[in-house]
C-alpha positions in Angstrom: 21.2 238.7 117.0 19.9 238.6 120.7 21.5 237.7 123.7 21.7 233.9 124.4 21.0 233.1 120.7 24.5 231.2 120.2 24.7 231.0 123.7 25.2 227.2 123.0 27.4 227.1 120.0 30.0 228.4 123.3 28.9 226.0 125.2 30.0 223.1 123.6 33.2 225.1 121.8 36.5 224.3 123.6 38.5 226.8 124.9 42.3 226.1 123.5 43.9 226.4 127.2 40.8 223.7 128.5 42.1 221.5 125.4 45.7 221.8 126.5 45.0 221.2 129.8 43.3 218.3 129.4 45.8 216.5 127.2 48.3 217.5 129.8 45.9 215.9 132.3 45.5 212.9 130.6 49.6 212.3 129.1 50.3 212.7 132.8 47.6 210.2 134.0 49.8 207.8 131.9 52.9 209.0 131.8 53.4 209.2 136.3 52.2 205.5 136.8 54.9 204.5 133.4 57.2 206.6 135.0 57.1 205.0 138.7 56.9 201.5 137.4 60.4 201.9 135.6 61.7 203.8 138.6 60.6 201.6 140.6 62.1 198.2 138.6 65.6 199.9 138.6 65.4 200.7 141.9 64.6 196.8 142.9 67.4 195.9 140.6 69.6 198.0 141.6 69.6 196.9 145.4 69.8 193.4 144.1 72.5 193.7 142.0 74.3 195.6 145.4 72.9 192.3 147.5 74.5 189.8 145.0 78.2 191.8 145.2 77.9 191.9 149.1 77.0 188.2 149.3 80.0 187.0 146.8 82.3 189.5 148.5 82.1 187.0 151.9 83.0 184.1 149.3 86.0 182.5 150.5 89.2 183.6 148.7 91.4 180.8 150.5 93.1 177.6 149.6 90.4 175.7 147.3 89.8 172.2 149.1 89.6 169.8 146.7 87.2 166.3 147.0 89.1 162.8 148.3 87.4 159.7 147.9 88.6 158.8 151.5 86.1 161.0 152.1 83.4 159.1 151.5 84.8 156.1 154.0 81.7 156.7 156.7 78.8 157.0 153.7 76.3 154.8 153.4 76.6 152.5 150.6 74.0 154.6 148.3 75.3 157.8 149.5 78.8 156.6 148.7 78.0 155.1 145.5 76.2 159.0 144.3 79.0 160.6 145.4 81.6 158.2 143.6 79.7 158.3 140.0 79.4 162.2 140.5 82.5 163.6 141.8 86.4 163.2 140.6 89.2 162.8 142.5 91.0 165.8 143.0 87.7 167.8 141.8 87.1 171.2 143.5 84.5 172.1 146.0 82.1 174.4 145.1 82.3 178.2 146.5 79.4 179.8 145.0 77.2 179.0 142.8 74.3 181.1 140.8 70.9 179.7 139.8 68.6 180.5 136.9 65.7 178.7 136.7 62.0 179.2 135.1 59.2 177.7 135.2 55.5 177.5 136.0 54.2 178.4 139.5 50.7 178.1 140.7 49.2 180.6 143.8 45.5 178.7 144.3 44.5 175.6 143.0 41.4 177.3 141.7 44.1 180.0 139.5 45.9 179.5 136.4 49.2 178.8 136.4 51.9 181.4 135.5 55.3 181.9 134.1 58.1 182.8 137.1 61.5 183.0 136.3 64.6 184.0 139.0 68.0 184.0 140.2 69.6 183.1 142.7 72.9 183.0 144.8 74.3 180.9 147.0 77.7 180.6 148.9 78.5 177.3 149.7 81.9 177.9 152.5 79.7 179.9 154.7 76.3 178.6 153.4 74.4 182.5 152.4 71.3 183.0 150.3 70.0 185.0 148.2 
């Protein structure tokens, strides 16, 4: 056989360590951008989960005031009449309150609309936001 007869047959035969080194190229191509997104998620939730504790740690923790219909003496007569079909005597005020809602949301009137869901947090004493 002379030299450069099979010259070809090596060209196009994969060396083992090239073959493992590209799957290894290629699992990390994948694998680093899966790997940040996750770390990346639990890092966002994990500061809001610390917001949402700092927030409802300023809550009041005082005497609860509770609602009087006296209260309602200087209202406007629609006001008044809201306020006397949706509260009871004696009822509590509201201190915080969490909100889940969902939903569709639309960024351009020329886009689709999408699904958005969220959470929020609200103190009502000292009026906060999250």
């Amino acid at each position: 056989m002379a030299w450069g007869q099979n010259d070809h047959k090596l060209a196009n035969a994969q060396h083992p360590v090239m073959k493992v080194n590209t799957n290894l190229l290629i699992l990390s191509a994948v694998a680093v951008p899966v790997v940040a997104l996750i770390t990346g998620r639990w890092l966002v939730a994990r500061q809001a989960r610390r917001d949402v504790a700092h927030l409802l740690s300023q809550a009041d923790t005082g005497p609860v005031q509770s609602y009087d219909p006296a209260q309602l003496a200087d209202l406007s007569p629609p006001v008044k009449r809201y306020f006397q079909h949706v509260l009871k005597p004696g009822q509590p005020y509201v201190r915080t309150v969490r909100l889940r809602h969902d939903g569709q949301f639309k960024t351009d009137l020329k886009k689709d609309w999408m699904p958005i869901t969220g959470e929020e947090y609200f103190l009502a004493d000292t009026p906060d936001y999250i």
